[in-house]
C-alpha positions as CSV (number, residue, x, y, z in Angstrom):
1,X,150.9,50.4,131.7
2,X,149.4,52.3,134.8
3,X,151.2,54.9,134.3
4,X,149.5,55.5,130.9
5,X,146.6,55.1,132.3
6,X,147.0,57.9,134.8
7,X,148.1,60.0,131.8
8,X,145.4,59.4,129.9
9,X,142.8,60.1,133.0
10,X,144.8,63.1,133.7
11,X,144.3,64.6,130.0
12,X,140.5,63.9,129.6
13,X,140.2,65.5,132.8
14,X,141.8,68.6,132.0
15,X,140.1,68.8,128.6
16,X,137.0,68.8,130.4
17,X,137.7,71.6,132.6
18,X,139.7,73.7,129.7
19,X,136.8,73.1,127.1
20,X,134.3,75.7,127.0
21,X,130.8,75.8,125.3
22,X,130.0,77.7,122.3
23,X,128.3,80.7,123.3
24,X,125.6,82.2,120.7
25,X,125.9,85.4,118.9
26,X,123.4,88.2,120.0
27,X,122.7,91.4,119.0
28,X,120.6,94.6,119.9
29,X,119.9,97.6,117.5
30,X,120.2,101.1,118.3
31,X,116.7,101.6,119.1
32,X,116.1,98.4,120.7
33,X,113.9,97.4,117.9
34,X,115.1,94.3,117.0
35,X,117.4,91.5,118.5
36,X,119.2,88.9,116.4
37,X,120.8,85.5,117.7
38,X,121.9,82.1,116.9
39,X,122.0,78.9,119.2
40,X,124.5,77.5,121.0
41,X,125.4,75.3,117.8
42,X,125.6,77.9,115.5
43,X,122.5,76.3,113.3
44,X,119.6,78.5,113.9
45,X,119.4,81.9,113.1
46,X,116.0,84.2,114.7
47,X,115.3,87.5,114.8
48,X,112.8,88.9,117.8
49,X,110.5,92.1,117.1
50,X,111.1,94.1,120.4
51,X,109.4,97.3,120.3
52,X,105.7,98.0,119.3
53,X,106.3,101.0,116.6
54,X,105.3,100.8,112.6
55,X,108.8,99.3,112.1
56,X,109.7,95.8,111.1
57,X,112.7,94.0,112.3
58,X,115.7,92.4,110.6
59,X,119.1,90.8,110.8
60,X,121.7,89.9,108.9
61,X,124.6,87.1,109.1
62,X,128.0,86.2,108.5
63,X,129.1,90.1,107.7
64,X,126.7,89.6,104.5
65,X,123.8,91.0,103.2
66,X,122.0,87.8,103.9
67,X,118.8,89.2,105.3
68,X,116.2,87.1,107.7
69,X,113.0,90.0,107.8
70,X,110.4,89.1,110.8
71,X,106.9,91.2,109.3
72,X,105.1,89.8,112.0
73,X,104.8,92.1,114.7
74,X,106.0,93.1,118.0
75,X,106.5,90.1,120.0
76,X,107.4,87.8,117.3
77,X,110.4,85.9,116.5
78,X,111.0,84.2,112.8
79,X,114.2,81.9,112.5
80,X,115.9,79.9,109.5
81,X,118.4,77.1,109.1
82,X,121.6,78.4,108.6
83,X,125.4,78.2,109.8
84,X,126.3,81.5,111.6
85,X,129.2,83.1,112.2
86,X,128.2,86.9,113.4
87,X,124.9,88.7,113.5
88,X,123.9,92.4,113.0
89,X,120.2,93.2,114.4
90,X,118.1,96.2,112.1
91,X,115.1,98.3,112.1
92,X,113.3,98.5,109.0
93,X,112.7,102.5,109.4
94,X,110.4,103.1,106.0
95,X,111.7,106.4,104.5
96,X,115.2,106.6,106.3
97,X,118.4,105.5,107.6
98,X,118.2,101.7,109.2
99,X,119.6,101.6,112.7
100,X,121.4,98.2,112.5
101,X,124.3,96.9,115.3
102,X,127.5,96.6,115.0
103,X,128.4,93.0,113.9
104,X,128.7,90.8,116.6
């Protein structure tokens, strides 16, 4: 029986050192406009306005055209509810080509 024991102590030992924590998803557009993200549990989704210009920011998750717009200025972040997988951050450029990130 000790030697089970020792087992035992020995495995939850080195599945506490082998485990790592789940690491958010984060991403910057091209013209540092926007920045998407998630949490550490992959439960919350924001997008962050970064640059004071005319141009709302945006994001997209899961490699879908699910779309989280934040209208609310430079400065701002909006966030949903939602299980996330990657994230693409977006400029809304009125009248042109989007830069969006690659999916990350």
């Amino acid at each position: 029986m000790k030697h089970r024991a020792i087992s035992v102590a020995m495995f939850v030992a080195f599945a506490a050192v082998s485990a790592s924590p789940a690491l958010a998803h984060s991403a910057v557009a091209p013209d540092s406009g926007s920045n998407a993200y998630d949490n550490s549990t992959h439960s919350r989704f924001y997008v962050y306005d970064m640059k004071a210009d005319s141009h709302s920011a945006y994001g997209n998750w899961n490699n879908t055209d699910n779309r989280l717009s934040n209208n609310s200025g430079y400065g701002t972040t909006v966030s949903k509810a939602a299980t996330v997988t990657a994230v693409r951050a977006c400029t809304d450029v009125q009248f042109a080509s989007d830069p969006c990130s690659n999916w990350n």
